[in-house]
N, C-alpha and C positions, 0 to 999 in steps of 0.2 A: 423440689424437682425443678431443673431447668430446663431450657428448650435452644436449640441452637439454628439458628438461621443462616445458610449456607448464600452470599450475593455471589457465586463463583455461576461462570455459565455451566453449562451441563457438559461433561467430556462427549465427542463426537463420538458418534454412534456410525458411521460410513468414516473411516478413515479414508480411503481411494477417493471415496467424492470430496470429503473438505479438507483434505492434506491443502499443505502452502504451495503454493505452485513459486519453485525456489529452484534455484544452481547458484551454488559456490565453487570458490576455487579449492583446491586439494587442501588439507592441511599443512604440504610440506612444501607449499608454492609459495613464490615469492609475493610478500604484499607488495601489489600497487596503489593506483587511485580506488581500485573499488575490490571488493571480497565475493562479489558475486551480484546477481539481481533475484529480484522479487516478484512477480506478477500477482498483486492482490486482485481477489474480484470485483474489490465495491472501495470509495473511497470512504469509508466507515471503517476507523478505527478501531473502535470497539466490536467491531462485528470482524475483523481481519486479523487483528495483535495477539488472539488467543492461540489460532492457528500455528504463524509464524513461530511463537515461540514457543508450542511443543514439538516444533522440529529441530529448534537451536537449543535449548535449554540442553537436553544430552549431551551435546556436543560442544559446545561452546562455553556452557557454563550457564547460571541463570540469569537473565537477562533483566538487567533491574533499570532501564531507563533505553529514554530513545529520543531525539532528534529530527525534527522533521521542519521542512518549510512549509508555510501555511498555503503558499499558492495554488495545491494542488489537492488542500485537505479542507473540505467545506466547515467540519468541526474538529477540533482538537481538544479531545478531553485530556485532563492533567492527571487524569490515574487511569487506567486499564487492567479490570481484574482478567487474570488470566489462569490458567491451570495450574495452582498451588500458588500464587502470591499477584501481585500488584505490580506493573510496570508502569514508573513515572514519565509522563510524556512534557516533552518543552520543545518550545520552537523557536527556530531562528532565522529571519527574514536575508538580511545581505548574506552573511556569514555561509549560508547553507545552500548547496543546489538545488532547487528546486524536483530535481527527479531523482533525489538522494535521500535515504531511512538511514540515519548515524544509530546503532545498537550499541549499547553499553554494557560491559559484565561486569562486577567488582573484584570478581575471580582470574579471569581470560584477559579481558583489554574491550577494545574496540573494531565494530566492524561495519564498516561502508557498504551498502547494499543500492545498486543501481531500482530503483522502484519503475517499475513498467505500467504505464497507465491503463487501467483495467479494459479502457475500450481498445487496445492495440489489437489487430489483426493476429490470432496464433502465430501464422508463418512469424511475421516479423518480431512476434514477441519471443520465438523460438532463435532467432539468430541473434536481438541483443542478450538472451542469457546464456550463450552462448559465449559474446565476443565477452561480458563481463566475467563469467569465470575461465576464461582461459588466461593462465599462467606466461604464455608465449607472446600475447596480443599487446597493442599499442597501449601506451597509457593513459587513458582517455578520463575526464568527468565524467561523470553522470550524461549532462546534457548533450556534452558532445558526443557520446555515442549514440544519442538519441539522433541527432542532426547527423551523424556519418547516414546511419541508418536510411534516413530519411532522403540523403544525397544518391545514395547505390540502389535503394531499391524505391524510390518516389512514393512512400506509405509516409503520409502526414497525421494519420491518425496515431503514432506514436507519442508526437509532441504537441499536438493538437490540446488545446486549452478550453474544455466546455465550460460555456457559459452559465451562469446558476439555475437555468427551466432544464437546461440538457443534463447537469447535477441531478438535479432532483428525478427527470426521468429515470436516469438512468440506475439510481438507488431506489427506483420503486413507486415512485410519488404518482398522483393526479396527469393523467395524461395532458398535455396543452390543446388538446382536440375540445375534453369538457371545458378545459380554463375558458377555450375560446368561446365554446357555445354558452358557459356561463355568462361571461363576459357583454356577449350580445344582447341575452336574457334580460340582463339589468338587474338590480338591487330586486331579491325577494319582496311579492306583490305588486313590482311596477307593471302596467299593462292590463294590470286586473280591475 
């Protein structure tokens, strides 16, 4: 008798709540610099890549590798299991824009996803996935729509760069209130 150990996460159970929060451009639009944007929740990989791509996998094709600059990704793990197989991840410093997800199909091609940083403001995260999947609009990077963005409507918390205590906040960690009050505390037993 064998026994099978399944490492795959668990298929969502609220698809509405953890759908990928995604706009692409039409299928039958012309490619530009980007295929559309992303708004992940958290910059965790592994807790965001499963999402994404059971929205793309149907459509796209399956999605077996991806691209990212490390700037904006605290960890980068080199596999990602995801719903029915493994997406190899790599990164690339110069080469890549930093507020760019390159997605790979072996089937379909390639596809440039403007990534919207998870602390962005709705509103403004609603108009760069906007200006990225429109068909009609300028041909912009990644960044630089981040920085239009940033010029017309003064929200800096799109390109806005947290520091690694605001990371970790904001993925859940040790508030810096205890860090602090630990901190004053001193090394367990001093004082006693």
């Amino acid at each position: 008798m064998s026994a099978t150990i399944s490492l795959l996460p668990p298929p969502p159970t609220d698809p509405a709540v953890l759908a990928a929060r995604l706009s692409l451009k039409a299928p039958e639009a012309h490619r530009g610099l980007l295929d559309g944007a992303w708004w992940p929740r958290s910059r965790d990989l592994l807790r965001e890549l499963p999402d994404l791509t059971d929205v793309l996998d149907p459509h796209w094709g399956r999605i077996t590798r991806i691209a990212v600059n490390p700037t904006h990704w605290p960890v980068i793990p080199r596999k990602v299991p995801v719903h029915g197989h493994v997406v190899k991840v790599g990164w690339f410093t110069p080469e890549l824009d930093p507020h760019k997800l390159l997605l790979l199909s072996y089937s379909v091609g390639r596809w440039d996803l403007l990534v919207i940083p998870p602390e962005t403001r709705p509103a403004a995260a609603a108009r760069l996935m906007a200006a990225a999947s429109d068909p009609t609009g300028a041909p912009l990077t990644a960044s630089a729509l981040l920085a239009a963005e940033e010029a017309r409507h003064g929200d800096s918390s799109a390109r806005r760069v947290q520091d690694p205590e605001e990371v970790w906040e904001y993925e859940g960690g040790a508030s810096s209130t205890l860090a602090a009050a630990m901190a004053l505390a001193g090394p367990p037993g001093a004082g006693t």
